[in-house]
N, C-alpha and C positions, 0 to 999 in steps of 0.2 A: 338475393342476399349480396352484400357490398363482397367485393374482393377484398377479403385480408381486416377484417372490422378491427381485430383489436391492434393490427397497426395501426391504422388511420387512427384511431383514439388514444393509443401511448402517441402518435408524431404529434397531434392535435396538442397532449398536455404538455408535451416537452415544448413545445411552439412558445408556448405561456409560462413555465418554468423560470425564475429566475436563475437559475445554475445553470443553465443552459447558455447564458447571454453571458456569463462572470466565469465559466470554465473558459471560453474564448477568448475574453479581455484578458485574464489574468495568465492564461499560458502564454499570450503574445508581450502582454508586458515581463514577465519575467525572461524569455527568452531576447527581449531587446536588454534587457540590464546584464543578462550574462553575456553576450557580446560588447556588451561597453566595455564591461570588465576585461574582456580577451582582449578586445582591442588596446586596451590601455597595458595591459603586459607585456603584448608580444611587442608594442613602441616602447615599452621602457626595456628588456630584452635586445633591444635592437633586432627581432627576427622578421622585419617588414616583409621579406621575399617569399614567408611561408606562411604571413598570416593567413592569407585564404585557406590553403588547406586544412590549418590547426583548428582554425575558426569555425569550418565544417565540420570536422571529425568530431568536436565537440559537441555543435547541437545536433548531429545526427545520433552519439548516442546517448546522448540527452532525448532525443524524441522516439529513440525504440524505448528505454526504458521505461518514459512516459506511456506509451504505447502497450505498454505489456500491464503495468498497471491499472492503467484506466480502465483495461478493458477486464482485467479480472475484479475490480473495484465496482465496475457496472452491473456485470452479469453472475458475478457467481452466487450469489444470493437471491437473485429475484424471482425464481422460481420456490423457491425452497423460502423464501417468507410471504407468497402466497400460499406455502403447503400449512404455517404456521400458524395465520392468522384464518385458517379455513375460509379464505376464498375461493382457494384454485379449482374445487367441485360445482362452484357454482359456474363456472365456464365453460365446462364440461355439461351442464344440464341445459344446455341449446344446443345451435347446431356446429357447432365450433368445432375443428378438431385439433390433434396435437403440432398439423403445421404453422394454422390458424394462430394458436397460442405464444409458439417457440417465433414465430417472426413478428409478432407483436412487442414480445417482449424484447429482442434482440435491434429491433429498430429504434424502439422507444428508449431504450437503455444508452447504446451506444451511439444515439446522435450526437449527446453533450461531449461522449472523447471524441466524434470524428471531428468536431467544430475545434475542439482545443487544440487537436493535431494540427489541421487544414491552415489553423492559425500563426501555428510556428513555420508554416512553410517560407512567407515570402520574408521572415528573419535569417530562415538558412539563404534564400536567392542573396544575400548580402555577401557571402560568404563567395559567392558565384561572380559576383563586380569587382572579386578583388584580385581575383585571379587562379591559377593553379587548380582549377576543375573545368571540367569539359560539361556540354551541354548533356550527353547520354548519362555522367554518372551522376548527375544532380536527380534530375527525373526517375534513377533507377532505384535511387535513396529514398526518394518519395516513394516509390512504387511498395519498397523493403515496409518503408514505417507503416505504411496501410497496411499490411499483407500482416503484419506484425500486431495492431489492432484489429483484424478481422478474427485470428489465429487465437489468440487469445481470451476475445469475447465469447467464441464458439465453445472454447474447453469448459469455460467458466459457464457456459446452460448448460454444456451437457453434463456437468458434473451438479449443476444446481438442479437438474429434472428428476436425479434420486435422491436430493438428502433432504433433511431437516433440520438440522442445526446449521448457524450460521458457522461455527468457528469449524466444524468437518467440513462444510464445503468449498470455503476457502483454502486453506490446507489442503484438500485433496487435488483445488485448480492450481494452486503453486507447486504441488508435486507433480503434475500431468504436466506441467510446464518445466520443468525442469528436466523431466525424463528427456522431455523432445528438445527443449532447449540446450540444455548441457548435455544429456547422457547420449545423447547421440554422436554429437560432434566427439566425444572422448571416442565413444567409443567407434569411431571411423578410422581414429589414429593410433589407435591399439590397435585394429587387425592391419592396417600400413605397416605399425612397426613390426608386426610378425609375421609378416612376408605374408600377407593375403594378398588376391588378386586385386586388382580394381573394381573389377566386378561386383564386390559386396559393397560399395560405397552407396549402391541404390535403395541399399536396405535406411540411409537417412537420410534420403530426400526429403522425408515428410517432415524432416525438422527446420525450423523456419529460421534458426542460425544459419544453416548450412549459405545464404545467400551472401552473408557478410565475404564470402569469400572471392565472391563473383561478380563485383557488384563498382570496385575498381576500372579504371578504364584500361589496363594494364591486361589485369585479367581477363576481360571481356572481350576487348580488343583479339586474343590469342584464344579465347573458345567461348565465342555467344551462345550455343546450346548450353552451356551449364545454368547460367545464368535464367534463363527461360525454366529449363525442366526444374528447376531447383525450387524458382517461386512459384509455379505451376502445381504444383505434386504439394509442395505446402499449402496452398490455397482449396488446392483441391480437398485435402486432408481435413481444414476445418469446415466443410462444408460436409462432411462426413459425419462431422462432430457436430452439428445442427442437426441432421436427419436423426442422430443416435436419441439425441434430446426430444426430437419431435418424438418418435416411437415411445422411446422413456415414459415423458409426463402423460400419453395417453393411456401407458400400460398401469401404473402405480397412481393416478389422481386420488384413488380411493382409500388407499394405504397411508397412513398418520401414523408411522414408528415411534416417535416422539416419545410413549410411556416406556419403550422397552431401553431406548438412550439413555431417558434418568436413570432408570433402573444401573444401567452399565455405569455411569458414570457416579452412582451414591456406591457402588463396591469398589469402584476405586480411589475412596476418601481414604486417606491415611488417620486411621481411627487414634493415634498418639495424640495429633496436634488437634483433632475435633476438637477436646475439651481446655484445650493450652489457648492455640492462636485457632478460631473456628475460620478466619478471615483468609489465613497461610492453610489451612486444609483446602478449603474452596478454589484457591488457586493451583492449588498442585494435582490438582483431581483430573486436568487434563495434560496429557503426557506428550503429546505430539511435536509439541513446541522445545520439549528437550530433545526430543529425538532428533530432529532437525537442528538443533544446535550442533549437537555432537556429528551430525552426521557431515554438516559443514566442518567442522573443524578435522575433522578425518581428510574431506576432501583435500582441504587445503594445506596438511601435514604431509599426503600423498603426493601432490602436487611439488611440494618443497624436496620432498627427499627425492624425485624419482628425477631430480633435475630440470626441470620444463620450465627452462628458463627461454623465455622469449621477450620481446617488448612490450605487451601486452600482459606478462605475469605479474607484476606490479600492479595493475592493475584491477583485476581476478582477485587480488587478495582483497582489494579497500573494496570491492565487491562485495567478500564474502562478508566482512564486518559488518558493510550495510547491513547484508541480510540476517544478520544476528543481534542489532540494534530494533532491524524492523518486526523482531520476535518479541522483542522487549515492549515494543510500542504496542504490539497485536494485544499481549494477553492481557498487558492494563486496560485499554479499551474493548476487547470481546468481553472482559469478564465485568466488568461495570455497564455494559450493552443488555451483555441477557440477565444481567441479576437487575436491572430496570425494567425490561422487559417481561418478565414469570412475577416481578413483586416481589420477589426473594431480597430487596435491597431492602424498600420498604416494612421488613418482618425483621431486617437484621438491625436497623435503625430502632428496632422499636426494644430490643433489646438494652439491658446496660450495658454494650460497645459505644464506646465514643469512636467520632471522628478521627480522634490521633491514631489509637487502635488500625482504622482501617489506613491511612496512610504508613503507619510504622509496617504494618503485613505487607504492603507493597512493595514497599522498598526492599523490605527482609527478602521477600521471596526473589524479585526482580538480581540483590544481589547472592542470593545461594545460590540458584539456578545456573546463571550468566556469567558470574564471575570467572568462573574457571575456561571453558570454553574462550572468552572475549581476550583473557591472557595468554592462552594458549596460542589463538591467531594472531596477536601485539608478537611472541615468539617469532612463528613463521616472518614476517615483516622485518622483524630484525636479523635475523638467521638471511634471511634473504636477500636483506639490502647490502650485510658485512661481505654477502658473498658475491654478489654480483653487480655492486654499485647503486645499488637505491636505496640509499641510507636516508637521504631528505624525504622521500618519501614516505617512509615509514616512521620518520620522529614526527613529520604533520598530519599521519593519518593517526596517529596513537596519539596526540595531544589533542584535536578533534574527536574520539572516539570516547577519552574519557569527559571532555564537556558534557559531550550527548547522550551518554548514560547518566550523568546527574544532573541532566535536565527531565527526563525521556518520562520521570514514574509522574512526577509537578506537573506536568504539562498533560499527557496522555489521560490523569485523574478528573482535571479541567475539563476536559476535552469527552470525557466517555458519561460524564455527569451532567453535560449540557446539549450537548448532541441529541437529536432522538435516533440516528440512526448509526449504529455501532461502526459502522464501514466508513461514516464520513466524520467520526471520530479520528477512527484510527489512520484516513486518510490527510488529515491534516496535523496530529502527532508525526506521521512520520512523511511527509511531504517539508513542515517548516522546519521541523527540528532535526531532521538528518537525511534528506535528499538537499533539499535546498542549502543547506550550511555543508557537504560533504565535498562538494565542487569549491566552493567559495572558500575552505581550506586552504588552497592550493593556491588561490590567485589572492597573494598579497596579504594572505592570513586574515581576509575577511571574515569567515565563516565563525573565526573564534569566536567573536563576538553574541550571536546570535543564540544560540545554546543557553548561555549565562541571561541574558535578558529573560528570553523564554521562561526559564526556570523558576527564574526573579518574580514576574509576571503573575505566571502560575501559583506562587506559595501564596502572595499578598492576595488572589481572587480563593485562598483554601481556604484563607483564614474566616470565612464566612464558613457556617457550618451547614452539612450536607442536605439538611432538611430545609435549610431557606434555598438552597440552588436549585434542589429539586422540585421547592415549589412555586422558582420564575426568578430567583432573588440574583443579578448578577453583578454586583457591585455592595458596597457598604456603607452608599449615599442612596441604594435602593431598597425600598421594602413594599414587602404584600400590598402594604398600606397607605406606602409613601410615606410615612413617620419613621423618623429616626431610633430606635432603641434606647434612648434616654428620658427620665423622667423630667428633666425639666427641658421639655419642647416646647416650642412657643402655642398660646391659645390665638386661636382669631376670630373674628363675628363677621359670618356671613350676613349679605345686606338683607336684614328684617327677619331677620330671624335670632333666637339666642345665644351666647356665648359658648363655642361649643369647644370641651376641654380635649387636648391630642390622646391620641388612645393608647393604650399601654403599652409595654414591651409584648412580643409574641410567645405565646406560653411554651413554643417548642424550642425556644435558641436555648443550648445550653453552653455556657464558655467553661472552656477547661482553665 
């Protein structure tokens, strides 16, 4: 039997993959355009003596971000949409087993981030010709952003080897990510400020922030063990979280909970709005995504009042916005993913709901939920900035913030209706319209612009209704048929044959 079958055959298809070849190109390109951009600041700034270091600090954490992304955008569903479309038993009915499977899928998956990573490297070496970093902390950046893509891909299987639902096993790889990522590093600095020993610092090694700290030449320089046992112990940790996953999928392959989920999730319809808005029931049926709002903006009120002001806390806030933007983008595209995927969109279409309907629920919901929370954190920002001098910051991250929410429902709708896969939906909603424009804020108020196109963009491809997109229609000069929706189309006569008259309008378009 071959070593490792169902690698060789995810490496084989990713080989041939066009995303594979275009996650590479495109993360290299857009990493050269955000250096043009720094470059052109810091010389109109006059700050020539520190553009190397700015210029790094920038795409290094531009490529953890990237990093942590990718690799929860890769893996955390792939097992858990073979539990859905009842593949994953049949891999199991040879001689396959759960390591067989789990490195199949984690090689196959994650080849296209490591290529998009490995791509933005020799953008940051630019960063290295200009000065102001050493040869060790460049490599050790690399070493961070890998370790950071490993780390990541591994939560996202083992968290995809028990579930079934797309939108829980995401959600639960961003909260396992976050525990290790954030809650750890808090919580190092909380038992420091109450006089714990040093001693219990060990207890977060396993979190793959902790390196950021080490990873300086400064720091390094003054304790190379940290450094080492830091990304070690992390590295080591996701590879914990691969075997969990290997054991996992071969204990439960036979298990399909799937009936007992609907069940959970038709009790918690809010039975008022079934029969008012059915579209605003459907959406608020899954709670997680509030909770995580509020539970960011908790963070971030705690953060403000408890003082923790650093250089970096400015920071941490336009953070936390992302990630209340990137909630916004999730639930329009998860919830138009799996209502394509059960047919449930298909049933609701065939109802008397119009199109307008299901955009008006959108947006209603997008702005009940979100509103309050997104204000609350615009608060912190300003409270923060009057108090400790980041006031510019805070009026361009709150002017971007509200583009991006009335771009976020127009685009995300676009994008979850044409997509077949829900993840690369919501990976390109929230990659153009609030990663890539959140940075571009900042330098020279580029970023304004992007949002508002977007949006623009988005409304003019709605205006086509939902049944011609979904059945390939992606423009208003295209149809099923290639004929225009007008009765007076032109006739033509093919050669030797009869006059043959254009065919009708399509009996599903309905205009409002």
């Amino acid at each position: 039997m071959t070593f490792l079958p169902v690698a060789q055959r995810e490496l084989l298809a990713a080989s041939r993959r066009k995303a594979t070849f275009r996650m590479r190109v495109w993360t290299a390109l857009f990493a050269a355009g955000l250096t043009f951009f720094m470059l052109l600041f810091v010389s109109i700034t006059g700050a020539g003596a520190q553009s190397g270091r700015w210029l790094f600090y920038v795409l290094v954490a531009g490529g953890n971000l990237f990093a942590v992304l990718a690799g929860v955008l890769a893996t955390a569903d792939c097992l858990s949409e073979e539990r859905r479309d009842g593949s994953l038993g049949f891999l199991f009915l040879t001689d396959l087993n759960g390591i067989d499977v789990v490195a199949g899928k984690f090689t196959g998956r994650a080849l296209g981030a490591l290529y998009g990573l490995t791509a933005v490297f020799p953008v940051i070496a630019i960063s290295w010709f200009l000065g102001g970093i050493s040869n060790g902390e460049f490599w050790r950046n690399c070493a961070m952003m890998l370790n950071q893509l490993f780390f990541a891909s591994a939560v996202g299987l083992a968290v995809s080897a028990g579930e079934v639902r797309q939108a829980r096993a995401v959600g639960r790889t961003l909260l396992i990510l976050a525990v290790f990522a954030l809650g750890m590093p808090l919580l190092a600095e909380g038992l420091l400020a109450f006089g714990a020993p040093k001693t219990w610092l060990w207890l977060t090694l396993p979190s793959p922030t902790l390196v950021f700290g080490t990873v300086r030449e400064t720091e390094y320089v003054r304790n190379p063990s940290a450094f080492l046992w830091s990304l070690g112990i992390s590295h080591a940790t996701g590879w914990l979280f691969l075997l969990y996953a290997a054991f996992t999928v071969a204990r439960t392959w036979r298990s399909g909970p799937e009936g007992a989920t609907r069940s959970a999730e038709a009790r918690r319809l809010d039975r008022r709005w079934l029969t008012q808005d059915p579209i605003r029931a459907l959406l608020a049926a899954d709670r997680w995504p509030l909770r995580a709002a509020w539970a960011t903006v908790v963070l971030a009120t705690f953060l403000a009042l408890a003082g923790s002001w650093n250089f970096y806390f400015p920071y941490v806030l336009i953070g936390l916005t992302v990630v209340l933007k990137g909630l916004m983008a999730w639930e329009v595209t998860a919830f138009l993913g799996e209502a394509r995927r059960t047919g449930a969109l298909e049933l609701l279409l065939a109802t008397p709901l119009r199109d307008g309907d299901f955009n008006r629920a959108i947006h209603t919901h997008l702005i009940r939920r979100y509103l309050a929370p997104i204000l609350l954190l615009v608060t912190c920002q300003y409270l923060s900035g009057f108090a400790h001098g980041g006031l510019r910051l805070a009026v361009v991250d709150s002017i971007g913030t509200l583009l991006q929410v009335l771009a976020v429902a127009s685009v995300g709708t676009w994008f979850g209706l044409t997509e077949p896969r829900p993840l690369m939906a919501f990976a390109k909603t929230f990659g153009i319209t609030i990663l890539v424009a959140t940075p571009l804020n900042f330098i020279c108020c580029i970023g304004f612009a992007i949002p508002p196109l977007l949006g623009t963009w988005a409304q003019s491809k709605l205006r086509l209704s939902y049944r011609e997109i979904l059945a390939g229609v992606r423009s208003h000069w295209q149809r099923r048929d290639g004929w225009l929706h007008s009765t007076s189309a032109p006739t033509w006569t093919a050669p030797g044959r009869p006059r043959i008259q254009a065919p009708p309008p399509l009996p599903f378009r309905r205009d409002e």
